[in-house]
N, CA, C and O atoms as a GROMACS GRO file, in nm:
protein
  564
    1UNK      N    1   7.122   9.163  13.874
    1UNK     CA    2   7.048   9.051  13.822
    1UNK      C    3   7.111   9.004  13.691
    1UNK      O    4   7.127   9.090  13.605
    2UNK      N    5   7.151   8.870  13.663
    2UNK     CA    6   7.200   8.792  13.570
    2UNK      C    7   7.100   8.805  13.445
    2UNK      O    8   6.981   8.786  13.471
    3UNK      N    9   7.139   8.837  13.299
    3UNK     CA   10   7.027   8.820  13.169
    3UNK      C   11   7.046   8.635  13.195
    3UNK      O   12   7.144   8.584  13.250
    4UNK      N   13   6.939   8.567  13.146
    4UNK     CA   14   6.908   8.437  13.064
    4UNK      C   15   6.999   8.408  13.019
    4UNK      O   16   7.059   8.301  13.029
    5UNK      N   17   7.030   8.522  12.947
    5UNK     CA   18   7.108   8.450  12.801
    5UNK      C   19   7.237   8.561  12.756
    5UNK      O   20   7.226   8.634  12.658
    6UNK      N   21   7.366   8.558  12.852
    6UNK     CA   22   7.475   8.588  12.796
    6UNK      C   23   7.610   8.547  12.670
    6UNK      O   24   7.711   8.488  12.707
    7UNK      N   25   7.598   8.571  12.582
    7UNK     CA   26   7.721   8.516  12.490
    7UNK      C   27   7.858   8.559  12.565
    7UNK      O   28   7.905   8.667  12.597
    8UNK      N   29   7.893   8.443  12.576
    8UNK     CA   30   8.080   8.450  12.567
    8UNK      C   31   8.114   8.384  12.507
    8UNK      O   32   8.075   8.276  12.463
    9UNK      N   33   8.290   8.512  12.487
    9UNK     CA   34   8.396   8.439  12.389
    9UNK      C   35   8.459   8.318  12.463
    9UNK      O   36   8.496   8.316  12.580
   10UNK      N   37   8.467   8.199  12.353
   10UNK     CA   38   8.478   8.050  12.363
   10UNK      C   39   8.649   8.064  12.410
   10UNK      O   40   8.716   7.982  12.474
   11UNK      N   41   8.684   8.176  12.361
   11UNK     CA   42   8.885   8.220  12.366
   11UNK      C   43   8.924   8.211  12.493
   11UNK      O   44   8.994   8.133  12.558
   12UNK      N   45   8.830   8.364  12.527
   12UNK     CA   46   8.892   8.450  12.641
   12UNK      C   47   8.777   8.421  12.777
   12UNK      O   48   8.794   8.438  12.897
   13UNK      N   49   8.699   8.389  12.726
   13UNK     CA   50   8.541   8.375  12.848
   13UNK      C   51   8.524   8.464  12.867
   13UNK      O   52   8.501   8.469  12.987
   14UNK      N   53   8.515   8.620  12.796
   14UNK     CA   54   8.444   8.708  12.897
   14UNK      C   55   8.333   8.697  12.780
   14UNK      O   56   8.323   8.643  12.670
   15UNK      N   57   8.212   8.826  12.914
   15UNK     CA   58   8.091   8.822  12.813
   15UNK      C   59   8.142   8.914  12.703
   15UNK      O   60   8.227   9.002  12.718
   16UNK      N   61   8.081   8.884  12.595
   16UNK     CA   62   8.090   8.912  12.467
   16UNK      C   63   7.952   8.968  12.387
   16UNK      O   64   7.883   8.908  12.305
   17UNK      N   65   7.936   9.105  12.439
   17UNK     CA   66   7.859   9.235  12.336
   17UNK      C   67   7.865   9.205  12.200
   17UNK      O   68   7.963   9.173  12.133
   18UNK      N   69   7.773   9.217  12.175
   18UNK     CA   70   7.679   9.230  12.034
   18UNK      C   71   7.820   9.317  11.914
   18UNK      O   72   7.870   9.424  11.949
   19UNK      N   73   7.847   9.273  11.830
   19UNK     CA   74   7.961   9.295  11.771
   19UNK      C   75   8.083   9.332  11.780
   19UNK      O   76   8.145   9.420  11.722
   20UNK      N   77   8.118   9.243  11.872
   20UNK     CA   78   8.237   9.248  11.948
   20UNK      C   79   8.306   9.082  11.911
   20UNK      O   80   8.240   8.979  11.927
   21UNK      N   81   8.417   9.085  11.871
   21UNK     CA   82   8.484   9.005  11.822
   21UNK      C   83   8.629   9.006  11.902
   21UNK      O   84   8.686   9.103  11.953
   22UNK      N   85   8.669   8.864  11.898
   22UNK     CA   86   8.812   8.800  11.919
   22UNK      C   87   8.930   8.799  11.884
   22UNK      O   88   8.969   8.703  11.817
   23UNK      N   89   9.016   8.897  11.916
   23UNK     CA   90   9.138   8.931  11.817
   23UNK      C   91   9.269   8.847  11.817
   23UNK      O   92   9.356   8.868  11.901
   24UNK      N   93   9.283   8.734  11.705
   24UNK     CA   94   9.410   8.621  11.774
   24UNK      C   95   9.528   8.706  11.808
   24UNK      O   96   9.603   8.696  11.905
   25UNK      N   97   9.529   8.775  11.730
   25UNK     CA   98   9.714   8.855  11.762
   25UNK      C   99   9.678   8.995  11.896
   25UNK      O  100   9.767   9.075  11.923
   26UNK      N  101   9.588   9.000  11.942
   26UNK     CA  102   9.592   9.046  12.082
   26UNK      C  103   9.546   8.993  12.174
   26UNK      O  104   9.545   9.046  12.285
   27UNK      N  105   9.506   8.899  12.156
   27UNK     CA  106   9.442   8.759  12.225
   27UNK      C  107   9.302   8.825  12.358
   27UNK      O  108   9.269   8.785  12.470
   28UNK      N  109   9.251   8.947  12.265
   28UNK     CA  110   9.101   9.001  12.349
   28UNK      C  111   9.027   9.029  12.289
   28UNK      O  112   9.067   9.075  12.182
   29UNK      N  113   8.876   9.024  12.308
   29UNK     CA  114   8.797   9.064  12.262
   29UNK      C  115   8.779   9.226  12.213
   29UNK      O  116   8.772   9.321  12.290
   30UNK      N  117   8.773   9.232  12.083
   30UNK     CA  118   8.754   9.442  12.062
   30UNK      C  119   8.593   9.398  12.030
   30UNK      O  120   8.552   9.304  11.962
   31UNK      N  121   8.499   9.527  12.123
   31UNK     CA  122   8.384   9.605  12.106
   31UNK      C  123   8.399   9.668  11.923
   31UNK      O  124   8.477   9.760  11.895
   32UNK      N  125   8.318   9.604  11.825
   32UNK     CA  126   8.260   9.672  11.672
   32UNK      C  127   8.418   9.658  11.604
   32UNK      O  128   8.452   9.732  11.512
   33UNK      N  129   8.510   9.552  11.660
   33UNK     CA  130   8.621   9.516  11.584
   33UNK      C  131   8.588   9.533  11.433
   33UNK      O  132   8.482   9.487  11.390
   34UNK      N  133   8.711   9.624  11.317
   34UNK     CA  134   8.666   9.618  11.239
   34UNK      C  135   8.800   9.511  11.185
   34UNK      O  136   8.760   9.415  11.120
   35UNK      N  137   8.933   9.517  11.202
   35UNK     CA  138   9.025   9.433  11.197
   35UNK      C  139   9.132   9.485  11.255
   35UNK      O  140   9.145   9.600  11.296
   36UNK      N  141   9.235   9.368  11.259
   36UNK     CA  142   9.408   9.408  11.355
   36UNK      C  143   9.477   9.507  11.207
   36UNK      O  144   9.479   9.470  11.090
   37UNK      N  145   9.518   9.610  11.254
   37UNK     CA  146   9.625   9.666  11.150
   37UNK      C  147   9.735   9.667  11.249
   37UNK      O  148   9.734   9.694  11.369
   38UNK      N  149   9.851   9.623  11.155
   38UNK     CA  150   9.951   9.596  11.183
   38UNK      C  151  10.054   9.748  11.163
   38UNK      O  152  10.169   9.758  11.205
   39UNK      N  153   9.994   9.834  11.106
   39UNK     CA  154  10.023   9.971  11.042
   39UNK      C  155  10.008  10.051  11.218
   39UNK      O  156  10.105  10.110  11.264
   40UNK      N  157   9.888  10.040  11.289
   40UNK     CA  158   9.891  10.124  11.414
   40UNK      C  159   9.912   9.991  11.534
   40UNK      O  160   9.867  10.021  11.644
   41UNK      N  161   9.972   9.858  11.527
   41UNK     CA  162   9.952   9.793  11.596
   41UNK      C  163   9.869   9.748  11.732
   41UNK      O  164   9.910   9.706  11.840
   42UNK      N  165   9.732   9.778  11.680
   42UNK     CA  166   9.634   9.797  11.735
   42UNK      C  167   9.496   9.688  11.651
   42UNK      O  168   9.509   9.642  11.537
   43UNK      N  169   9.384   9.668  11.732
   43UNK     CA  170   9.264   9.660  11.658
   43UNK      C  171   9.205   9.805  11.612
   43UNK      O  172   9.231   9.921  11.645
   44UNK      N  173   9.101   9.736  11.510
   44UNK     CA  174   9.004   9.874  11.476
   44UNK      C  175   8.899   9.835  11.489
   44UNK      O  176   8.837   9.744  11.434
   45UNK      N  177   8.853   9.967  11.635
   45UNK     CA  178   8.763   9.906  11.656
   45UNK      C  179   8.626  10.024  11.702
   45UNK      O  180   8.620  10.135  11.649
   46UNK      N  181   8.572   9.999  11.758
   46UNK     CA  182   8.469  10.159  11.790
   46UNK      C  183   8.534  10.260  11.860
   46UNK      O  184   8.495  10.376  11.856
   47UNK      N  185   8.687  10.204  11.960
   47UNK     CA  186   8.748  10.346  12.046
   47UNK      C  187   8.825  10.407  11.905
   47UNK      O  188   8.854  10.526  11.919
   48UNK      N  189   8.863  10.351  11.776
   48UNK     CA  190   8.972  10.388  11.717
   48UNK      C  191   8.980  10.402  11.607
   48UNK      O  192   9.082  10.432  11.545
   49UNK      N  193   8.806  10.369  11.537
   49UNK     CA  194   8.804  10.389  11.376
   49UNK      C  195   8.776  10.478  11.335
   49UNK      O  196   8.707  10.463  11.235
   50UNK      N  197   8.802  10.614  11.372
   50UNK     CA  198   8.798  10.736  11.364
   50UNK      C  199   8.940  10.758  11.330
   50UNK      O  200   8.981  10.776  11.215
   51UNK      N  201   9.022  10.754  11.455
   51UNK     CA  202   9.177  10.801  11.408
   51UNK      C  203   9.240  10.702  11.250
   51UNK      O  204   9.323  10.747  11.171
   52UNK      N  205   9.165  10.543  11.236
   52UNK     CA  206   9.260  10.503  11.162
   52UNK      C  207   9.171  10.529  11.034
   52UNK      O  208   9.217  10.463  10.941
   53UNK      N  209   9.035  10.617  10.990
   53UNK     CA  210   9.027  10.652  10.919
   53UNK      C  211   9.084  10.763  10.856
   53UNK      O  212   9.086  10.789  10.736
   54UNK      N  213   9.143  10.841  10.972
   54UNK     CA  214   9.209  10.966  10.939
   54UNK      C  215   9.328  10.933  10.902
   54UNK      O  216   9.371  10.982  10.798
   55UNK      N  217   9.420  10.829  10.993
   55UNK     CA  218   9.534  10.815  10.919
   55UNK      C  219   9.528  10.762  10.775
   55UNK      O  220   9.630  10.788  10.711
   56UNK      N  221   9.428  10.690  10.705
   56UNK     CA  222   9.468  10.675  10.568
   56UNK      C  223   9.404  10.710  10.525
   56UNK      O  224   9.382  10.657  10.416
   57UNK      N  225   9.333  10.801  10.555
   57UNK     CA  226   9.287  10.988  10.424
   57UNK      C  227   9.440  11.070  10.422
   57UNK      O  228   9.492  11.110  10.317
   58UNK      N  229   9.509  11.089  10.572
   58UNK     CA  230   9.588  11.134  10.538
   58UNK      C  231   9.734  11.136  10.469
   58UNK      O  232   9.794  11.222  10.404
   59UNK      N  233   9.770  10.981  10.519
   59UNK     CA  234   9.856  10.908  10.465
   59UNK      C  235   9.819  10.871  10.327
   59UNK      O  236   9.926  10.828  10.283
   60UNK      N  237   9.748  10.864  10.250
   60UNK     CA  238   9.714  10.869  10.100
   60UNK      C  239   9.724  11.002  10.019
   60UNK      O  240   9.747  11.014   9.899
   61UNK      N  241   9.698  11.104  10.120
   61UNK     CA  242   9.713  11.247  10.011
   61UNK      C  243   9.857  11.282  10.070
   61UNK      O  244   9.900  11.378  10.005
   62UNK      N  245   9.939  11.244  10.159
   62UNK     CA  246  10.101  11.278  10.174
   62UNK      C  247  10.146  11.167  10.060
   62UNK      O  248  10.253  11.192  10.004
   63UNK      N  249  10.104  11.096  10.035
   63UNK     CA  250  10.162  10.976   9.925
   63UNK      C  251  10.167  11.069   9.805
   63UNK      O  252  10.257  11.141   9.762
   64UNK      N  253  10.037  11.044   9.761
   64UNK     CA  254   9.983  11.166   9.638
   64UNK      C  255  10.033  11.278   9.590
   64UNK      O  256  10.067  11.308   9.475
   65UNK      N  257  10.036  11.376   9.757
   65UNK     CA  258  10.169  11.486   9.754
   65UNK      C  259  10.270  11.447   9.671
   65UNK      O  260  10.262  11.474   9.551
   66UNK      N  261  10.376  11.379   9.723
   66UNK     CA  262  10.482  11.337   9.695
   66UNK      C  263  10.511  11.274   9.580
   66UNK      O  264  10.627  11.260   9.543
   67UNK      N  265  10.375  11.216   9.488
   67UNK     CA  266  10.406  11.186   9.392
   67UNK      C  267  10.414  11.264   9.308
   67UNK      O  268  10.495  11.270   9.216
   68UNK      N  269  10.299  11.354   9.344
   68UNK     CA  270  10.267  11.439   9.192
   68UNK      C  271  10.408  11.542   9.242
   68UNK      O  272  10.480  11.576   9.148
   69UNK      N  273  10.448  11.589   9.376
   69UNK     CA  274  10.547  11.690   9.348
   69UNK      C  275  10.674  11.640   9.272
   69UNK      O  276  10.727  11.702   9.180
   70UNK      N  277  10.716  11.518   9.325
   70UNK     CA  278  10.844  11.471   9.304
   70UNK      C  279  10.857  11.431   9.133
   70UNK      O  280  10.969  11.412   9.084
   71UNK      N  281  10.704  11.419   9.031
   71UNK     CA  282  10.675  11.408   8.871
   71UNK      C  283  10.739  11.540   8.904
   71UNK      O  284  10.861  11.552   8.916
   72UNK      N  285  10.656  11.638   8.917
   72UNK     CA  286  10.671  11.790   8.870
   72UNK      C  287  10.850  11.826   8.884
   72UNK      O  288  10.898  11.855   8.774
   73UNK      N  289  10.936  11.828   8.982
   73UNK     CA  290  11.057  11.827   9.003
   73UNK      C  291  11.154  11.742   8.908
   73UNK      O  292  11.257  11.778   8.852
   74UNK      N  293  11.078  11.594   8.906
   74UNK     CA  294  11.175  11.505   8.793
   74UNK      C  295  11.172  11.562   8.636
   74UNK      O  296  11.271  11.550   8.565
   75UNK      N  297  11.067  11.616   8.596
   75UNK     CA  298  11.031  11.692   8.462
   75UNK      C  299  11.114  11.824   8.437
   75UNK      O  300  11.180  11.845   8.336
   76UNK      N  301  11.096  11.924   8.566
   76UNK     CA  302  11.172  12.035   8.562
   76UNK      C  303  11.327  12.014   8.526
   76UNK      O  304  11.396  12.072   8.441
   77UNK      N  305  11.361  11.907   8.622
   77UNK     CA  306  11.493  11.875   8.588
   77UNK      C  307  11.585  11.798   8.470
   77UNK      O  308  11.706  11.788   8.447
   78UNK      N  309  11.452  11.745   8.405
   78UNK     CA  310  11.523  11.695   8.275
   78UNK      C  311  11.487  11.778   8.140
   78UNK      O  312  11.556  11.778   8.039
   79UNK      N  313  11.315  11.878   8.164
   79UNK     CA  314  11.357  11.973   8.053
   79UNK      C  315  11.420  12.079   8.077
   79UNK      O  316  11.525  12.067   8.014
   80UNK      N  317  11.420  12.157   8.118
   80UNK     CA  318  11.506  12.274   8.149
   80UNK      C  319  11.698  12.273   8.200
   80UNK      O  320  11.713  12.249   8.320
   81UNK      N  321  11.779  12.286   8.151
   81UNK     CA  322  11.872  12.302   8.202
   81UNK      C  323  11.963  12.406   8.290
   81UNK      O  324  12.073  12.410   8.344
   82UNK      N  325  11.834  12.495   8.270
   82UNK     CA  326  11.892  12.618   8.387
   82UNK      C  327  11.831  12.622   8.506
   82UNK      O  328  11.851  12.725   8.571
   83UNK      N  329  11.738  12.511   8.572
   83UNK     CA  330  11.668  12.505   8.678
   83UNK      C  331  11.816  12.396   8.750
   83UNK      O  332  11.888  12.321   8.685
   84UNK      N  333  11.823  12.425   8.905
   84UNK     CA  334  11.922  12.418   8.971
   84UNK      C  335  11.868  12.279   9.012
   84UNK      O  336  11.790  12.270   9.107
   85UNK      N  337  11.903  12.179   8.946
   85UNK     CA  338  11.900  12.040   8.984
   85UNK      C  339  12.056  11.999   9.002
   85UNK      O  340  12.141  12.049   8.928
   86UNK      N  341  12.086  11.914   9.093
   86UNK     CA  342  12.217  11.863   9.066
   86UNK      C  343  12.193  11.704   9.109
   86UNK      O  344  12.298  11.642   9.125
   87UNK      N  345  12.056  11.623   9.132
   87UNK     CA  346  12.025  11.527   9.165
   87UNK      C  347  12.056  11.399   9.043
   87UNK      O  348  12.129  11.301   9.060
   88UNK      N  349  12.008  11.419   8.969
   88UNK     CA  350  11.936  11.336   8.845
   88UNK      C  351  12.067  11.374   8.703
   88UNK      O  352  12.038  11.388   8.583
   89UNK      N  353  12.176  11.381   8.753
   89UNK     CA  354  12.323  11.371   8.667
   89UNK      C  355  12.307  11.209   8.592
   89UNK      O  356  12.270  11.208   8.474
   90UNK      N  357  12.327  11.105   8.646
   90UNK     CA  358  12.314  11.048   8.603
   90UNK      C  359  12.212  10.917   8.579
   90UNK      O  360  12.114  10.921   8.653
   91UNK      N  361  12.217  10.824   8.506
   91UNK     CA  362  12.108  10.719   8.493
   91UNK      C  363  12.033  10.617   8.629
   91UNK      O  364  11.925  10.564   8.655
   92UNK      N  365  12.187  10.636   8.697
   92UNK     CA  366  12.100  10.584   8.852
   92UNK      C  367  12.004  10.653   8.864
   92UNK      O  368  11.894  10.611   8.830
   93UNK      N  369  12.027  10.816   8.932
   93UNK     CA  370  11.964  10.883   8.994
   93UNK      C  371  11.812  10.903   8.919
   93UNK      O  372  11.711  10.915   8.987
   94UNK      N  373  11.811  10.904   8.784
   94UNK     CA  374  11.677  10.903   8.719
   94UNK      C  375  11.576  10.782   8.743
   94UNK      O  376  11.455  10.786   8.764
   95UNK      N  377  11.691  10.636   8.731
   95UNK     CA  378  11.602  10.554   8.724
   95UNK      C  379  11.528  10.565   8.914
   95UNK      O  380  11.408  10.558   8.940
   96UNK      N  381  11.631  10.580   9.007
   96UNK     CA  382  11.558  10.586   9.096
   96UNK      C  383  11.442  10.686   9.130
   96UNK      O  384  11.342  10.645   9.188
   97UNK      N  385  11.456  10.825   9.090
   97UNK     CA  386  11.373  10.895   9.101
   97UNK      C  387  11.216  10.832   9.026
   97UNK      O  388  11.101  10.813   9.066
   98UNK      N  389  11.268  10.821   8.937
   98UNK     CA  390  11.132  10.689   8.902
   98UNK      C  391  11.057  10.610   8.969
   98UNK      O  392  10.938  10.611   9.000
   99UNK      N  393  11.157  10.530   8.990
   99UNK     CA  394  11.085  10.412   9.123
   99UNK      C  395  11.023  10.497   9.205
   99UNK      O  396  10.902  10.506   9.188
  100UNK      N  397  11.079  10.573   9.305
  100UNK     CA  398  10.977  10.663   9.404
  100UNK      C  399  10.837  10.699   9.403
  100UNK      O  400  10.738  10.677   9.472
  101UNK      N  401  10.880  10.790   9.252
  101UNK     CA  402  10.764  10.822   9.174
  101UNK      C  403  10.616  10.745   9.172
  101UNK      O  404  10.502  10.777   9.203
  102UNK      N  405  10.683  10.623   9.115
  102UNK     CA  406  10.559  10.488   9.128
  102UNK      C  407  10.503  10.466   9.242
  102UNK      O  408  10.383  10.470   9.267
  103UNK      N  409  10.675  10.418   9.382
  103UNK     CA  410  10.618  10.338   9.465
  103UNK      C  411  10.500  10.439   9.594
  103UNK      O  412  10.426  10.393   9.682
  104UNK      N  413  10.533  10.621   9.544
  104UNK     CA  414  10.417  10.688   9.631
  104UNK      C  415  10.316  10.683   9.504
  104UNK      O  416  10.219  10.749   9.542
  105UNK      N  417  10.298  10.651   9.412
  105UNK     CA  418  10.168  10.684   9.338
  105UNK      C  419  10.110  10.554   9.384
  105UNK      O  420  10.001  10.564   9.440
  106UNK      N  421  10.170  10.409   9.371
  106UNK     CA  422  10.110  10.305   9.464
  106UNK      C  423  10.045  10.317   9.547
  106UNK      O  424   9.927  10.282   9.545
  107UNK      N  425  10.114  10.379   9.662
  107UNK     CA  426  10.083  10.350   9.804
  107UNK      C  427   9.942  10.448   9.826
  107UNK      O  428   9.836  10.435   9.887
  108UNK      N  429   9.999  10.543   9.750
  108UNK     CA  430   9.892  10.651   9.742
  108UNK      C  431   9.714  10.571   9.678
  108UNK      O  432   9.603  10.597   9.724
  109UNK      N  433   9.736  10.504   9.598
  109UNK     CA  434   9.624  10.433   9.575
  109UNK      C  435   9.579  10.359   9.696
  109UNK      O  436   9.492  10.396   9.775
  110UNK      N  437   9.658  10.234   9.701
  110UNK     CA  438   9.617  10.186   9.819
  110UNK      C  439   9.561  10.250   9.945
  110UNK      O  440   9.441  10.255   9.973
  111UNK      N  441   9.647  10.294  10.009
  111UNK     CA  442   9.570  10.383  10.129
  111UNK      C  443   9.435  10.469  10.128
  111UNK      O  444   9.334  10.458  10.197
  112UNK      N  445   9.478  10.582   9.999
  112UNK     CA  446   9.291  10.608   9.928
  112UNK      C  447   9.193  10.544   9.962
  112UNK      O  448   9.097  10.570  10.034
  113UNK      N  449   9.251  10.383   9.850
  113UNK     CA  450   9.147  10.306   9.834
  113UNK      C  451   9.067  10.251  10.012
  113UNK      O  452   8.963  10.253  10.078
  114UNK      N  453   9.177  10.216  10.012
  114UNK     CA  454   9.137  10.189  10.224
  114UNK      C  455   9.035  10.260  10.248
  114UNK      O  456   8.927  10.207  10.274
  115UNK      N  457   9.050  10.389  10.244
  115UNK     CA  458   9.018  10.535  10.272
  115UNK      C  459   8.871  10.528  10.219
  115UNK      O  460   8.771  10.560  10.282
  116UNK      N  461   8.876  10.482  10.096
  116UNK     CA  462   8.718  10.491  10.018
  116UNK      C  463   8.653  10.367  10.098
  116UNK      O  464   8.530  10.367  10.100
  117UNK      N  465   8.713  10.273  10.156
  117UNK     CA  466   8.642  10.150  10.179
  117UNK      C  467   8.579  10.168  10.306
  117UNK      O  468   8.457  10.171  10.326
  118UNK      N  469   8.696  10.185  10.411
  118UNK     CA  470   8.643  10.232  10.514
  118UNK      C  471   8.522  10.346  10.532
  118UNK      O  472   8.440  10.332  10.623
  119UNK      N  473   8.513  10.451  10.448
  119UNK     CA  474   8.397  10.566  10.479
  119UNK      C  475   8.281  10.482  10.420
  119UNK      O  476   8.168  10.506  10.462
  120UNK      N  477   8.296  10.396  10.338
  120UNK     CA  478   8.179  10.300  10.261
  120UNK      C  479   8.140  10.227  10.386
  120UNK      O  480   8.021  10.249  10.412
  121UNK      N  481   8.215  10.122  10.500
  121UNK     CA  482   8.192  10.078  10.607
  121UNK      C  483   8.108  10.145  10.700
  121UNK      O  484   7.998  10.108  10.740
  122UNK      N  485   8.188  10.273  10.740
  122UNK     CA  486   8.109  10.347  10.846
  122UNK      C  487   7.953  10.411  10.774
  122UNK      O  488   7.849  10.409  10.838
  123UNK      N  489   7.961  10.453  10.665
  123UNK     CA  490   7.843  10.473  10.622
  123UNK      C  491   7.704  10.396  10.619
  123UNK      O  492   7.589  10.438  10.620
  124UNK      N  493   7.775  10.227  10.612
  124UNK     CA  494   7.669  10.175  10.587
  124UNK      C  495   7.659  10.093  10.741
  124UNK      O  496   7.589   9.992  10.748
  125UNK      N  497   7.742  10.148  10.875
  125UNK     CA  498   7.793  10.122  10.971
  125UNK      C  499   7.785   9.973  11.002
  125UNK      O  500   7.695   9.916  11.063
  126UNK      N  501   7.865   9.934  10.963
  126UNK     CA  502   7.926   9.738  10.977
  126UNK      C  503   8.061   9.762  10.984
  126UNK      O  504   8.110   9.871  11.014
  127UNK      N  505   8.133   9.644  10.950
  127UNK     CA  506   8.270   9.646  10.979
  127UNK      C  507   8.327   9.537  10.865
  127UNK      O  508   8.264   9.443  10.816
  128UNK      N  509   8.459   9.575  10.840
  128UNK     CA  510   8.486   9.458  10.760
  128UNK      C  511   8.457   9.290  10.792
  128UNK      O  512   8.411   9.211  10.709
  129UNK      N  513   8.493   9.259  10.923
  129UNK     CA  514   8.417   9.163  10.966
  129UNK      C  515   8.287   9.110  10.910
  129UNK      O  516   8.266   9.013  10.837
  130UNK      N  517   8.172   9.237  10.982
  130UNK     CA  518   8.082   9.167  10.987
  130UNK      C  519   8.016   9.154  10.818
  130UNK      O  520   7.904   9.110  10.793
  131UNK      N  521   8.123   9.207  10.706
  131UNK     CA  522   8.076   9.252  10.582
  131UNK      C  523   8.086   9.106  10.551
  131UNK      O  524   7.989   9.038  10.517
  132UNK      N  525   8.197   9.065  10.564
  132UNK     CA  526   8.245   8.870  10.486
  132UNK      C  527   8.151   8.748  10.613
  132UNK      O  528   8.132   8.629  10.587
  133UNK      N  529   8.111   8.811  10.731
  133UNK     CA  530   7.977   8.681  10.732
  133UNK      C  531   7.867   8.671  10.679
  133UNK      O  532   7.797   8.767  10.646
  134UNK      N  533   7.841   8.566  10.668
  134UNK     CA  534   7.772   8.527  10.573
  134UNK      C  535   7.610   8.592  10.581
  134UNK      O  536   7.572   8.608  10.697
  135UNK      N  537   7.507   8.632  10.467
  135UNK     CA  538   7.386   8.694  10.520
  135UNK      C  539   7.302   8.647  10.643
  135UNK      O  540   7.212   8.723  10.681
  136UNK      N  541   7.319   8.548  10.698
  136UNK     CA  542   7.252   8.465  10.787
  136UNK      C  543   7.268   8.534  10.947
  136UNK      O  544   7.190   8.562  11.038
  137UNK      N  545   7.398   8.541  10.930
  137UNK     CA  546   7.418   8.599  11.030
  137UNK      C  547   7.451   8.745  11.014
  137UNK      O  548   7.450   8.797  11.126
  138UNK      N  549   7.476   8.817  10.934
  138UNK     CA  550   7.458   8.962  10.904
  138UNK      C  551   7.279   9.016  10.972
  138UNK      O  552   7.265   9.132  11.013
  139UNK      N  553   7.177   8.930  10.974
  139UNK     CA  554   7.049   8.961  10.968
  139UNK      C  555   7.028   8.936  11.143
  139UNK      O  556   6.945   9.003  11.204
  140UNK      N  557   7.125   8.820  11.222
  140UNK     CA  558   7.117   8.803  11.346
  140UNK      C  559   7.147   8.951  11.428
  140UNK      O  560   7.097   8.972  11.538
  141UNK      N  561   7.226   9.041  11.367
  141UNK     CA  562   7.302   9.166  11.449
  141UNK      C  563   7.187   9.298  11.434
  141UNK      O  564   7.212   9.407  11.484
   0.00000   0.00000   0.00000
């Protein structure tokens, strides 16, 4: 037996479940879409916001790792001169070890931050989506 009253997507025409959204760059509807990451080339969506919360808890503390080890190593090697560095001889190699330094303490934020946003999402269980429509329709779902 047919409901009254089915919603479909205007895109794709199929019926279209209660927070389930239209993805242009996969051109289908995802079930509790939260957005396309281009990082797992995938949507995020209720089969998968589990794994891509895990990947950037984890991918933020391998960042982190790497920053704080690769400080601790760049320090060893410029105070001590009897610790067996042979990397950081000259001004290239420092200034690059630097850059690194930053660009995982960066990334390491970022992904975190993801990390904090997303468990804030599932907690308050919405989606980035449905966070930026507007209250009107936040109250329809």
């Amino acid at each position: 037996m047919q409901e009254k009253y089915e919603k479909r997507c205007s895109k794709c025409d199929c019926v279209k479940p209660p927070r389930a959204h239209h993805c242009s760059t996969c051109k289908r509807c995802v079930m509790g879409m939260d957005h396309h990451c281009p990082w797992m080339n995938n949507c995020i969506g209720i089969r998968n916001h589990k794994s891509f919360i895990l990947f950037c808890g984890y991918t933020g503390l391998s960042a982190f790792y790497a920053a704080v080890r690769g400080t601790i190593e760049f320090c060893l090697c410029l105070r001590d001169e009897d610790y067996e560095c042979n990397t950081f001889t000259n001004n290239y190699s420092q200034s690059f070890a630097i850059g690194a330094i930053i660009v995982c303490g960066l990334f390491a934020m970022f992904t975190l931050t993801m990390f904090a946003d997303q468990i804030h999402m599932k907690m308050q269980d919405t989606s980035t989506i449905d966070s930026m429509k507007a209250p009107k329709a936040r109250s329809e779902l």
